[in-house]
VEXSE-657263 format. One line per 5 residues: number of its first residue (from 1); their letters; for each residue x, y, z of C-alpha. Coordinates in nm, 2 decimals. Example, Ala and Ser with C-alpha at 12.3 -4.5 7.8 and 13.67 -1.06 7.14 Angstrom:
2
1 = AS = 1.23/-0.45/0.78; 1.37/-0.11/0.71;
***
This chain:
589
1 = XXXXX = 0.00/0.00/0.00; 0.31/0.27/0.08; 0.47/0.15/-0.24; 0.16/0.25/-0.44; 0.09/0.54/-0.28;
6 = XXXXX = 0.43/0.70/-0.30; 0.39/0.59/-0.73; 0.10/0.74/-0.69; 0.23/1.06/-0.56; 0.53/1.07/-0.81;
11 = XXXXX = 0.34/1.04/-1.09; 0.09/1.35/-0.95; 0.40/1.55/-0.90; 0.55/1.44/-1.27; 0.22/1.54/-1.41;
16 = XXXXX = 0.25/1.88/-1.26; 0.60/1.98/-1.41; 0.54/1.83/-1.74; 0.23/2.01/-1.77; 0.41/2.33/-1.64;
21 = XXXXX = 0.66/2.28/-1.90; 0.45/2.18/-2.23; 0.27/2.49/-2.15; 0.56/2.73/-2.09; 0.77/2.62/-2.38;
26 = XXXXX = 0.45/2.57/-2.56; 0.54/2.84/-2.82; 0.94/2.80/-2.79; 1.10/2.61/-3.06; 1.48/2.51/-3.03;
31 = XXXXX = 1.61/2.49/-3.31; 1.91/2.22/-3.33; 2.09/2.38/-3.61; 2.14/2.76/-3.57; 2.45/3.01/-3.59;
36 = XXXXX = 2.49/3.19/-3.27; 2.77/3.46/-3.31; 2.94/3.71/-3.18; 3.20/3.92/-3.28; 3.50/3.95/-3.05;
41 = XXXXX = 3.66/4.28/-3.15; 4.06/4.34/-3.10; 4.10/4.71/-3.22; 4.21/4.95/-2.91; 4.11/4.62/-2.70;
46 = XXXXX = 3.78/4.75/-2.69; 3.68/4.34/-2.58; 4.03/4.22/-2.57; 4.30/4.23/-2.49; 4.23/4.51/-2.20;
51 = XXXXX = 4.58/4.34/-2.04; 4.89/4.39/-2.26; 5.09/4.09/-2.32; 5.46/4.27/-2.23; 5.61/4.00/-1.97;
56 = XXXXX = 5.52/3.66/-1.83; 5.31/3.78/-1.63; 5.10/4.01/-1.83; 5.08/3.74/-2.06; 4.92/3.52/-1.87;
61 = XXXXX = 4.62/3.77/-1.72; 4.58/3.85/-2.13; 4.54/3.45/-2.18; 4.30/3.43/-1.85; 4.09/3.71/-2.01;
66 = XXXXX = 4.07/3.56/-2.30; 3.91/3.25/-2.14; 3.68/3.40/-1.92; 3.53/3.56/-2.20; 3.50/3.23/-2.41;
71 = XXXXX = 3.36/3.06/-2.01; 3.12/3.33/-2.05; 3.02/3.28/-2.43; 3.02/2.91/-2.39; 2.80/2.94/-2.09;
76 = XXXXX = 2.49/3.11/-2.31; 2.54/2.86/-2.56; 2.72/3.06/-2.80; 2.84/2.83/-3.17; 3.03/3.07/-3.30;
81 = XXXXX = 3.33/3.37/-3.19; 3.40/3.59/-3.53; 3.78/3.73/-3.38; 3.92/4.01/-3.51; 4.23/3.89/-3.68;
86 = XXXXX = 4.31/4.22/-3.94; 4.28/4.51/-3.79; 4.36/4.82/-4.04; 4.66/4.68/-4.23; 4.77/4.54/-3.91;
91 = XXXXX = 4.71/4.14/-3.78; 4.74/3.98/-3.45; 4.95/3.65/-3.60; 5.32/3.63/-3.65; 5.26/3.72/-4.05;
96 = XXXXX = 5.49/3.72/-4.32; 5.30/3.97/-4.46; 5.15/4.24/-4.23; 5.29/4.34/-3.89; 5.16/4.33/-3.55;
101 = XXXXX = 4.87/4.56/-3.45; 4.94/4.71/-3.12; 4.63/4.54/-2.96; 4.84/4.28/-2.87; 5.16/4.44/-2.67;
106 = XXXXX = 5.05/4.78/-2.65; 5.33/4.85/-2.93; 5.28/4.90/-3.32; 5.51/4.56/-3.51; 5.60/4.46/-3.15;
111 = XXXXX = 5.55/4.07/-3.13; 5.42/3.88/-2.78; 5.56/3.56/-2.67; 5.29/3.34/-2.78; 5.07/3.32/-3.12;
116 = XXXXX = 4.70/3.50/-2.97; 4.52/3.39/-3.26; 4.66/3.03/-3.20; 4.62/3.04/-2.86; 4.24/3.17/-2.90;
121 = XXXXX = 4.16/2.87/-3.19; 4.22/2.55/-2.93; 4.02/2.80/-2.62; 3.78/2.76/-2.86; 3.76/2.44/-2.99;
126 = XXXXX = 3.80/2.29/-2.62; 3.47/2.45/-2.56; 3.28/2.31/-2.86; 3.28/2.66/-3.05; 3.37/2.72/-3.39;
131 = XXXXX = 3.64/3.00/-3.46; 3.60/3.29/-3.75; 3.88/3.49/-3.84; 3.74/3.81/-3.95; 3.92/4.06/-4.16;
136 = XXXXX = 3.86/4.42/-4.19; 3.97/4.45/-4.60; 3.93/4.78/-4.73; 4.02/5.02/-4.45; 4.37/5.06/-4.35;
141 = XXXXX = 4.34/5.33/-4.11; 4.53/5.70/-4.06; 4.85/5.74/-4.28; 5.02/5.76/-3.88; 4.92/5.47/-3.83;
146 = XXXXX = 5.04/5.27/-4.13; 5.37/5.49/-4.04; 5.43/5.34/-3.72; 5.46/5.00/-3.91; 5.76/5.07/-4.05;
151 = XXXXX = 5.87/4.86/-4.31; 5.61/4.63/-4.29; 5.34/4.87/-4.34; 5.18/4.83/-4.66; 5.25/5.19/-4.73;
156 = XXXXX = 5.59/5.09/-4.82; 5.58/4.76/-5.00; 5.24/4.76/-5.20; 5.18/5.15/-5.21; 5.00/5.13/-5.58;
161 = XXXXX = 4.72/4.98/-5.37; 4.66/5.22/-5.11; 4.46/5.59/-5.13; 4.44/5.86/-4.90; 4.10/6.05/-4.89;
166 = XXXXX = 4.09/6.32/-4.59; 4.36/6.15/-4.38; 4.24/5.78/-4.39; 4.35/5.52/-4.60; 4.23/5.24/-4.83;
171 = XXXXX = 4.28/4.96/-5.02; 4.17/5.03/-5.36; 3.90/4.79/-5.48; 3.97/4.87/-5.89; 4.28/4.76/-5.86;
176 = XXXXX = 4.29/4.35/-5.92; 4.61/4.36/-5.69; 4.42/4.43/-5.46; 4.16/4.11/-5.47; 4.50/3.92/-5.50;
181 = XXXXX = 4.66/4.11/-5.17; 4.34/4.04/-4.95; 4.34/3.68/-5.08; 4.70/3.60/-5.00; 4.63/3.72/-4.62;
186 = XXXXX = 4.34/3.48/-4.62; 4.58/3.18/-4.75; 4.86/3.20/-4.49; 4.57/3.21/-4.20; 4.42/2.89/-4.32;
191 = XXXXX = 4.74/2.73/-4.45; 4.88/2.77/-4.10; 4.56/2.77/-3.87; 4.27/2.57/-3.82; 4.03/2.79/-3.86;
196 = XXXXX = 3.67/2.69/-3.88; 3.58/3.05/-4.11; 3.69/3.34/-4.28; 3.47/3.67/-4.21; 3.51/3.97/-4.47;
201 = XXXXX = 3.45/4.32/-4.32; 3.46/4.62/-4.45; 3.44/4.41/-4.79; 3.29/4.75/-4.98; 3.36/5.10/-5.13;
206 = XXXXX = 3.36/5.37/-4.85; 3.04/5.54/-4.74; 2.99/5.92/-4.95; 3.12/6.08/-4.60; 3.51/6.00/-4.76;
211 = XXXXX = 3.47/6.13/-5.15; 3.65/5.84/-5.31; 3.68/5.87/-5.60; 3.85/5.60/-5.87; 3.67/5.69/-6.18;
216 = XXXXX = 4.04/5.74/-6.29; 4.06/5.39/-6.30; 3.73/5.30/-6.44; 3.82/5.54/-6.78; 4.20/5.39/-6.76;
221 = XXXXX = 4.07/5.05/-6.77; 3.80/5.09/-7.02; 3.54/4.81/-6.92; 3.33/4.68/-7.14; 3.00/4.81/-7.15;
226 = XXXXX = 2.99/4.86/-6.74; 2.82/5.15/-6.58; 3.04/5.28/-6.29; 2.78/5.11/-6.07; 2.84/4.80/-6.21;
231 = XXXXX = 3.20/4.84/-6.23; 3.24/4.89/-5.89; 3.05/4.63/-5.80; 3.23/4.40/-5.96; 3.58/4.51/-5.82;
236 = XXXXX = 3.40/4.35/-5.44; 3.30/4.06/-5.63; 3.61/3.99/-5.75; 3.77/4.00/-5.40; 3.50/3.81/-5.29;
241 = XXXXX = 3.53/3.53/-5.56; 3.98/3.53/-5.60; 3.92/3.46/-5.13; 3.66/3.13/-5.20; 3.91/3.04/-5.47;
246 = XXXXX = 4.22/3.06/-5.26; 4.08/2.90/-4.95; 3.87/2.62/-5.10; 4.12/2.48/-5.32; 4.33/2.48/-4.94;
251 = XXXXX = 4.00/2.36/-4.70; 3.68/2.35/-4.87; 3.50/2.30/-4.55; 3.65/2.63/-4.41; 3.24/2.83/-4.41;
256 = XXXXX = 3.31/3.18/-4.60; 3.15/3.51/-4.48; 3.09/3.86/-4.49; 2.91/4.18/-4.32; 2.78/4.41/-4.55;
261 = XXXXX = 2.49/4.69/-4.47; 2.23/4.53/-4.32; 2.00/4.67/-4.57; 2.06/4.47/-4.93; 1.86/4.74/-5.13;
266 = XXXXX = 1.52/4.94/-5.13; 1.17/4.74/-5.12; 0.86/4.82/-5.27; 0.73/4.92/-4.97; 1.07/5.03/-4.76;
271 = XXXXX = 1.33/5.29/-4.84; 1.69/5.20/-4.69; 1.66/5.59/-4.68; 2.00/5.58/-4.87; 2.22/5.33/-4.69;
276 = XXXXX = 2.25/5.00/-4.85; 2.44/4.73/-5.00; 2.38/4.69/-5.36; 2.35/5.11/-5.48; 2.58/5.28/-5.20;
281 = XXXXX = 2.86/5.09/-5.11; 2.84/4.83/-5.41; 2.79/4.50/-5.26; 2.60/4.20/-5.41; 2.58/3.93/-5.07;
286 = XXXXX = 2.29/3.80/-5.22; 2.47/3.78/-5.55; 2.72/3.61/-5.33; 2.53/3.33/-5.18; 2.34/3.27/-5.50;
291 = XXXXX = 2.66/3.15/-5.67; 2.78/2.99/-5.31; 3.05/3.24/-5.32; 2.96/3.28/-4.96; 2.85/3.01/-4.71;
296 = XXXXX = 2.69/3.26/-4.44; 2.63/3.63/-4.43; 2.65/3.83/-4.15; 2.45/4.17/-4.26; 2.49/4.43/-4.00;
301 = XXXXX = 2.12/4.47/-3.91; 2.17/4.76/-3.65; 1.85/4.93/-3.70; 1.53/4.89/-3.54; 1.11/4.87/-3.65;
306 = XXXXX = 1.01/4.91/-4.04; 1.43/4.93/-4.10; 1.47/4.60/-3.92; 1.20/4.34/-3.98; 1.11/4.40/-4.34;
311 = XXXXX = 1.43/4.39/-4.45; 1.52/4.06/-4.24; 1.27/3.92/-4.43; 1.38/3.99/-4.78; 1.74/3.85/-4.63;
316 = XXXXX = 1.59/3.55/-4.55; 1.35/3.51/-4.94; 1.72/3.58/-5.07; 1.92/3.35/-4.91; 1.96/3.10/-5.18;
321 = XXXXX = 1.97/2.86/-4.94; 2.22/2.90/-4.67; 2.20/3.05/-4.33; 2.19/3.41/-4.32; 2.24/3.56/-3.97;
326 = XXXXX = 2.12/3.92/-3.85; 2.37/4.16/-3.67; 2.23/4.30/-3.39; 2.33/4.62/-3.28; 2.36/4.50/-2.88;
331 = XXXXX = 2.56/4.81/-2.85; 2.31/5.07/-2.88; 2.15/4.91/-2.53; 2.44/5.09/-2.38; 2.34/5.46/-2.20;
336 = XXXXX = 2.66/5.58/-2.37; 2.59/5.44/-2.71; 2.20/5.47/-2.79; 1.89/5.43/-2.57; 1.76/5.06/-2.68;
341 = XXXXX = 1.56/4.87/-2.44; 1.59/4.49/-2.37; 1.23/4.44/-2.50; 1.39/4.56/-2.84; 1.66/4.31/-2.88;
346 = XXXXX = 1.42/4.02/-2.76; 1.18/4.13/-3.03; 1.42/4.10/-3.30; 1.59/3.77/-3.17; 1.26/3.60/-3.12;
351 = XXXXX = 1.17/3.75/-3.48; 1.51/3.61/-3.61; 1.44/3.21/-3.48; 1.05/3.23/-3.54; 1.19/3.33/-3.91;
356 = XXXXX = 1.40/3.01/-4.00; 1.68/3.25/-4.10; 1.95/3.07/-3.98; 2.07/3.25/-3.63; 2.17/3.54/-3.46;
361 = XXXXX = 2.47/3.73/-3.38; 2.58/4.00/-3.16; 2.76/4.30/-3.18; 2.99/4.31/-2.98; 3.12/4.07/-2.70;
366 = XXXXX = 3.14/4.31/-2.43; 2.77/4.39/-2.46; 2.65/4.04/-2.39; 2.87/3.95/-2.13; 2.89/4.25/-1.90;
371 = XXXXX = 2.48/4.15/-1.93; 2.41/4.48/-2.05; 2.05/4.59/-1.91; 2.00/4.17/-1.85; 2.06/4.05/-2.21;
376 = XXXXX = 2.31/3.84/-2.11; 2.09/3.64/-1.88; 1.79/3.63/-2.13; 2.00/3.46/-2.40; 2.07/3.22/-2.14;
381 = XXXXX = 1.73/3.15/-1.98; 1.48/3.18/-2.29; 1.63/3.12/-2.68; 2.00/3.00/-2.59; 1.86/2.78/-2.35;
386 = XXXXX = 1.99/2.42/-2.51; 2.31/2.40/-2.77; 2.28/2.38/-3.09; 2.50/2.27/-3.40; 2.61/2.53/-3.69;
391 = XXXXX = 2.42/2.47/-4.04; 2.50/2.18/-4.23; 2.68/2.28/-4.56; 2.46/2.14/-4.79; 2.56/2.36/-5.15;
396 = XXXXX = 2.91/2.23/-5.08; 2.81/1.88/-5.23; 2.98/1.68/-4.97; 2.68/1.59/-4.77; 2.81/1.19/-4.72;
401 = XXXXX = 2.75/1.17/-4.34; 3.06/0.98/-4.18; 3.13/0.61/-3.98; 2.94/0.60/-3.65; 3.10/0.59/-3.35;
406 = XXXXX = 3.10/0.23/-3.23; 3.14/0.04/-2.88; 3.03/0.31/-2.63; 3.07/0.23/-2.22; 2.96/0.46/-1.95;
411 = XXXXX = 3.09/0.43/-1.65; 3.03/0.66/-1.30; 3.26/0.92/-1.41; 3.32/0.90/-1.79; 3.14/0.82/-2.14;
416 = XXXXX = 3.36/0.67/-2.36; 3.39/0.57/-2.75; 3.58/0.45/-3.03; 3.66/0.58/-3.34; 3.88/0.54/-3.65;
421 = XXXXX = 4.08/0.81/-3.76; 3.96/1.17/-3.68; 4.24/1.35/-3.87; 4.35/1.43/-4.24; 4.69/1.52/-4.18;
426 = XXXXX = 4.75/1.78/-3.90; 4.36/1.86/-3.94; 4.11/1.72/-3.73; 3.83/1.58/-3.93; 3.60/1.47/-3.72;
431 = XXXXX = 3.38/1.53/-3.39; 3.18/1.42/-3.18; 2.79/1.53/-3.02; 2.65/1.37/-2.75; 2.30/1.35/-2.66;
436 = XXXXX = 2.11/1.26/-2.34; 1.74/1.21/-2.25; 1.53/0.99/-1.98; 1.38/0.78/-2.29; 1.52/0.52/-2.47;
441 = XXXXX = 1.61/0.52/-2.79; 1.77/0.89/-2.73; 1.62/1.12/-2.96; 1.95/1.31/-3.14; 1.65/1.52/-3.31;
446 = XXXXX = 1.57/1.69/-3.05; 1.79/1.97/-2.94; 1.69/1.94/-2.61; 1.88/1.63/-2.55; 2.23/1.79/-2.71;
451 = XXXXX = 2.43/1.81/-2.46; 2.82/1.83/-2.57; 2.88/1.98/-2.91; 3.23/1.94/-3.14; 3.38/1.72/-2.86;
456 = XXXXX = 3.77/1.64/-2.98; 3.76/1.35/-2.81; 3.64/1.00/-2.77; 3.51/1.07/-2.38; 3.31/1.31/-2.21;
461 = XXXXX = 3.31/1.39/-1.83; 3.02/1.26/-1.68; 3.04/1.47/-1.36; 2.83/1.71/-1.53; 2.48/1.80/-1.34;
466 = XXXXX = 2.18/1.67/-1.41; 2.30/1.37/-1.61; 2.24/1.09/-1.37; 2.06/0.82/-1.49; 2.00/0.92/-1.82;
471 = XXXXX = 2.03/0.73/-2.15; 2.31/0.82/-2.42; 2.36/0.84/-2.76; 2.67/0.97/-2.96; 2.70/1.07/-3.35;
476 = XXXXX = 3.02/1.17/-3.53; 3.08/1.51/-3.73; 3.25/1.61/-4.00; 3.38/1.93/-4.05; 3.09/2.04/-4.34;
481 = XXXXX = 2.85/1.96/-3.99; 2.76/1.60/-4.18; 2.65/1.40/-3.86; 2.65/1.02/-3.82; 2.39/0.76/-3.76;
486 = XXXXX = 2.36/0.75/-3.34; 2.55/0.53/-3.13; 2.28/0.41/-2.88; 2.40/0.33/-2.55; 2.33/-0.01/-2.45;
491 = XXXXX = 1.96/0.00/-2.26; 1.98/-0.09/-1.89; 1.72/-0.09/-1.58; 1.74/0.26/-1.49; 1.74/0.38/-1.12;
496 = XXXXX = 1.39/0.49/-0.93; 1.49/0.85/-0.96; 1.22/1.14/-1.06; 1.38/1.26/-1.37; 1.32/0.89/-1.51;
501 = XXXXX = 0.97/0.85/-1.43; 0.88/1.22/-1.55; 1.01/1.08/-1.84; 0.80/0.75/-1.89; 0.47/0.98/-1.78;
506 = XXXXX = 0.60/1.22/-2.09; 0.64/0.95/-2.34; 0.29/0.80/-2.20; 0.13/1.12/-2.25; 0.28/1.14/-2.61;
511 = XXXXX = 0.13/0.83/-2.71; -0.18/0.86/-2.54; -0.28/1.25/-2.65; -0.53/1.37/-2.90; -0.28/1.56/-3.04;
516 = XXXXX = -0.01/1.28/-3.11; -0.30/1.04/-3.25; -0.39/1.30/-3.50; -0.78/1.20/-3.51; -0.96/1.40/-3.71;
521 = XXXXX = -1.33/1.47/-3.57; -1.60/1.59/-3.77; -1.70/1.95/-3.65; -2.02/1.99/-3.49; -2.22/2.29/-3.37;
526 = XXXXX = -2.27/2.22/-3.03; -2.64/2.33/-2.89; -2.60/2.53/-2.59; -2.73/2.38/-2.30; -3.06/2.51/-2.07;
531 = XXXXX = -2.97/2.65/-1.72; -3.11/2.27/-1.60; -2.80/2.10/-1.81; -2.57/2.34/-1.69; -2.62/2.31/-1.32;
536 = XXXXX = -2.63/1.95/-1.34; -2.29/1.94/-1.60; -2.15/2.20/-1.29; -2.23/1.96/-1.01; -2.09/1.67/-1.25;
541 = XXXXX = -1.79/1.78/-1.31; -1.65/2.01/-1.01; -1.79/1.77/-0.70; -1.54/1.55/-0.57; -1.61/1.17/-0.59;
546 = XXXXX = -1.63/1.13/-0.23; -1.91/1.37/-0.15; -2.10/1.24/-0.49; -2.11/0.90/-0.29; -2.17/1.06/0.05;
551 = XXXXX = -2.56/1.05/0.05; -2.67/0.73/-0.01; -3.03/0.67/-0.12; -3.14/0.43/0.17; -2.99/0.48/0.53;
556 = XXXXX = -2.79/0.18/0.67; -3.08/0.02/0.91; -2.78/-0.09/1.16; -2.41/-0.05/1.23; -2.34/-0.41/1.06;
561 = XXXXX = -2.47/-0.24/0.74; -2.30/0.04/0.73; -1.91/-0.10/0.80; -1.98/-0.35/0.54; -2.11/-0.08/0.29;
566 = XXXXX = -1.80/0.14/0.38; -1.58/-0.22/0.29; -1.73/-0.26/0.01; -1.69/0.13/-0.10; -1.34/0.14/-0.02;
571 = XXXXX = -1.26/-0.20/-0.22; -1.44/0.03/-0.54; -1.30/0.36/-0.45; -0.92/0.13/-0.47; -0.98/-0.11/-0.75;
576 = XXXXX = -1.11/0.24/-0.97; -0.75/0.38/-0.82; -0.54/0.09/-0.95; -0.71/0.08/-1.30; -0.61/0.47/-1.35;
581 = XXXXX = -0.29/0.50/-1.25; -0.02/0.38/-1.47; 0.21/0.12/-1.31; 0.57/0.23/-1.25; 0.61/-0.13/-1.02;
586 = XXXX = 0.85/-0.25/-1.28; 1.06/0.00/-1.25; 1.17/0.05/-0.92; 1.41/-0.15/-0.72;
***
C-alpha cells in the first residue's frame, strides 16, 4: 500500500512539471541547427585584450581574459566567436605579410611571446565553438598609423594599392592587386591555422562621407559596356570570388563570410533611406550566396522597427539557401551608445528564430557578457537555452554523413567511445555530439537532448549535473556539420529516480494524447445547454467523488450495514484507483 501510494504521488507531481513545462515552452522552438555569433573585437582592446601581453606575467592575465570571456560565451550557448584577426593593415599573428597591430603588446610591429590567434583557436575548440577569423579588408586606417609600421606597413611595400582621402587610408577595390593582396592574407591564415571561417568586413567601397573617387581607373581600364555602378560592384566581387578560390582549393570546408549593410537594397514598400548594400557601397551578398560564393552572411542589421523586420525578411526570401544571420546592434543598449531597451533586442531575436533565417549574432562581446540591461541572462534563460549545432553545408556537395562511432561504455565518471581516424593530416576531421534524454532510444532530433557539441575526443566527463541516470547516444561530425547515424548506449534498468519516471509519464502522454493520435473529428455545432443541463454538468464535473457518494439513497438500518457498505466502497473507491494510474512497479528496485 506505501509502495503504491508513493507511485501514486510521483506520478501527480510528474504530471505537474510536465504540464508546467509543455505549457511554458508551448510556443518555444529550439532549433538544433542555428549560428549563434558574436563578434569579438581586437582594435584599441575594446573586448580584448584590455591586459597587454609585455612580460610573463602580463601574458598570462591576457590568456585568462581571453578564457573568461570564451567561459562566458560558452556558458549562453554561444556556436560561433568571429575574432578580429586584421585590424587596419595590421594582424594579430606572427605574418609574413602584415605586422603586429598594437592590440596585442600595446606596441605597433611589437611581437608577444605566444601566437594570440593560435592560442584563442584551441580556447575555442575545447569548448565546442567554432572560430571565424574576421578581416577588416578595405580600411587601412590614418597614414600615422600605417607609419608606425615601419617597413612592414603596406605603405611601403604595395603603395599602388593604397589611397588617401581626408587622412584615412584604403585599399583600392579597382585595382585586381588588390583582390590578390586580400586573398594571400586569407591563404597563410588557413594554411597555418585551423580555422573553422573566414569573415570579410569592410568588404565594400567607402560610405559618400570620404569622396573616393576611382573613376580614374574606371576610364584607364575601359570596361566593357559597365556602368560605374556596375564596375564597382564587380571590383568586391572579384575579392570576394579570388578569397573562395584561394581558401577552397586549401580547405573546402572552411564556411566563407561577410558583413555588408544590413540593408541589401530598397523594397517596394521600404526605403533604406540611402544606406544600402547593392547602390551605395556596391555589394551583391545575395549575388554572393546565389553562386555559393559565400557560405553565411552576416548583414549588420543595427536598425530597429520598419528598418529591421522588413528587410530581415527579404534577407531570409534571398538566401539561396544558406544560413543568413542578423547583426544586432547590442551596443546601442548601452546609455553611452544609444537608448535601446531589452524588450527591443528580444523582439528582433525571437523574430530572427521564429523566421528560419538561420541564427543570430551580436555586436559586440562586451555587450553580452557585462549582461548589459540583462541581455546576457535572457540569452541564457529563454532562446540560448539548449546547444545547438552550426548549419549543415549542404551547397558544398559533400553531404556523405561519416562512420558511427562504435562500442560506447559509461561508466560513473566518464562516457567513452571508439573511433577510427579523426584526422586528415595535422587537421582534425572529425567530432563528436552527445545527446542525453530519460527515454530510450535517445532522440539526437531533439535539441533538447544535445548536450556536448564538437567534442575532440572520444570521452566526455560525466560529472556534469543533471545527467544521472540518463540514456546516451553519440553521433560523429565532419567538418561540413555532416552528422552520423547514433550510437545508442546499451539500454539498462534505470534507477527509481524522478527525472526517469517524469520521463516514462512524458512519453505515455505522447502516445496517449489527441494531439499525437492526430484523429480527425467531424465539426459539430454544439447546442447550448438550458440553465437545467448546466447546473447538473456543474455539479458533475466540479464535486469530488467522495461527496458524490456521501448521500446514499437508503440509510444503513444498523451498524453491521454500514461497515460493510464502507468495505465494500473502499474496495471500489481502490480497485477504480489501480485501473487509472499507470504502473511504475516494474521500475523501481
Amino acid at each position: 500500500m506505501i509502495k503504491r501510494l508513493v507511485i501514486l504521488a510521483l506520478f501527480a507531481l510528474c504530471v505537474l512539471c510536465v504540464t508546467a513545462q509543455e505549457s511554458f515552452f508551448s510556443n518555444i522552438a529550439f532549433p538544433k541547427h542555428e549560428e549563434r555569433a558574436v563578434w569579438l573585437a581586437t582594435i584599441g582592446g575594446i573586448d580584448w585584450p584590455r591586459n597587454k601581453a609585455t612580460d610573463e606575467r602580463s601574458t598570462e592575465r591576457q590568456k585568462q581574459e581571453l578564457c573568461g570571456i570564451l567561459d562566458k560565451l560558452k556558458k549562453a550557448n554561444i556556436n560561433v566567436v568571429i575574432l578580429q584577426t586584421r585590424i587596419r593593415g595590421s594582424v594579430i599573428y606572427p605574418s609574413e605579410i602584415e605586422p603586429w597591430d598594437q592590440a596585442i603588446t600595446g606596441r605597433s610591429n611589437v611581437a608577444p611571446s605566444y601566437d594570440p590567434l593560435e592560442f584563442a583557436i584551441e580556447e575555442c575548440h575545447k569548448r565546442g565553438m567554432e572560430l571565424h577569423a574576421w578581416l577588416v579588408s578595405i580600411p587601412l586606417g590614418t597614414s600615422q598609423r600605417q607609419k608606425a609600421y615601419g617597413s612592414k606597413s603596406i605603405m611601403r611595400h604595395h603603395a599602388s594599392l593604397c589611397k588617401t582621402v581626408g587622412g584615412e587610408m584604403f585599399m583600392q577595390p579597382g585595382k585586381p592587386e588588390t583582390a590578390d593582396y586580400i586573398a594571400e592574407l586569407c591563404r597563410e591564415i588557413v594554411a597555418r591555422y585551423d580555422v573553422d571561417g573566414i569573415s570579410l568586413d569592410y568588404i565594400r567601397y567607402p560610405e559618400s562621407q570620404y569622396r573616393f573617387n576611382d573613376e580614374d581607373l574606371y576610364k584607364k581600364q575601359k570596361a566593357q559596356g559597365q556602368t560605374l555602378s556596375e564596375w564597382r560592384r564587380e571590383n568586391i566581387t572579384r575579392i570576394v570570388r579570388r578569397v573562395h578560390d584561394v581558401v577552397k582549393a586549401i580547405k573546402p570546408w572552411v564556411r566563407l563570410s561577410s558583413s555588408p549593410i544590413g540593408k541589401y537594397r530598397d523594397l517596394n514598400r521600404y526605403s533604406s533611406r540611402g544606406w544600402n548594400c547593392y547602390d551605395v557601397v556596391y555589394q551583391d551578398p545575395q549575388g554572393w550566396l546565389r553562386d555559393n560564393l559565400q557560405d553565411v552572411l552576416f548583414p549588420m542589421m543595427y536598425f530597429q522597427g520598419n528598418h529591421f523586420y522588413p528587410f530581415l525578411y527579404d534577407w531570409k526570401e534571398n538566401s539561396y539557401g544558406h544560413p543568413v544571420v542578423p547583426g544586432l546592434g547590442i551596443y546601442f543598449l548601452d546609455p553611452h551608445e544609444g537608448t535601446w531597451k531589452l524588450n527591443d533586442v528580444r523582439a528582433q531575436m525571437y523574430t530572427a528564430r521564429n523566421s528560419g533565417i538561420g541564427g543570430i549574432a551580436f555586436y559586440r562581446s562586451q555587450f553580452l557578457t557585462d549582461n548589459t540591461k540583462g541581455l546576457y541572462d535572457a540569452t541564457c534563460e529563454e532562446l540560448f537555452q539548449y546547444p545547438a549545432l552550426t548549419t549543415r553545408m549542404t551547397w558544398t556537395g559533400d553531404t556523405l554523413p561519416p562512420a558511427p562511432p562504435t562500442d560506447i561504455v559509461k561508466t560513473d565518471n566518464k562516457l567513452t567511445w571508439k573511433y577510427g581516424s579523426m584526422h586528415q593530416g595535422k587537421w582534425q576531421m572529425t567530432y563528436f555530439n552527445v545527446y542525453a534524454s530519460n527515454i530510450y532510444p535517445v532522440d539526437t532530433e531533439n535539441a533538447m537532448n544535445l548536450v556536448a557539441s564538437r567534442l575532440q575526443t572520444t570521452s566526455m566527463d560525466m560529472s556534469i549535473n543533471g545527467l544521472e541516470g540518463k540514456y546516451f547516444a553519440v553521433t560523429a561530425m565532419d567538418r561540413y556539420g555532416n552528422e552520423s547515424k547514433a550510437l545508442q548506449q546499451p539500454y539498462f534498468r534505470p534507477a527509481n529516480t524522478p527525472e526517469f519516471i517524469q520521463g516514462i509519464v512524458k512519453q505515455q502522454f505522447a502516445k496517449t494524447s489527441p494531439k499525437a493520435k492526430k484523429v480527425k473529428t467531424k465539426k459539430v455545432k454544439a447546442k447550448k445547454p438550458s440553465k437545467t443541463e448546466e447546473d447538473k454538468k456543474a455539479t458533475t464535473s466540479t464535486a469530488p467523488k467522495a461527496e458524490k457518494q456521501e448521500k446514499p439513497q437508503t440509510k444503513p438500518s444498523s451498524a453491521k450495514t454500514t461497515q460493510k457498505t464502507v468495505k465494500q466502497k473502499e474496495k471500489k473507491e481502490k480497485k477504480s484507483t489501480e485501473v487509472k494510474v499507470i504502473d511504475f512497479s516494474k521500475y523501481l528496485d
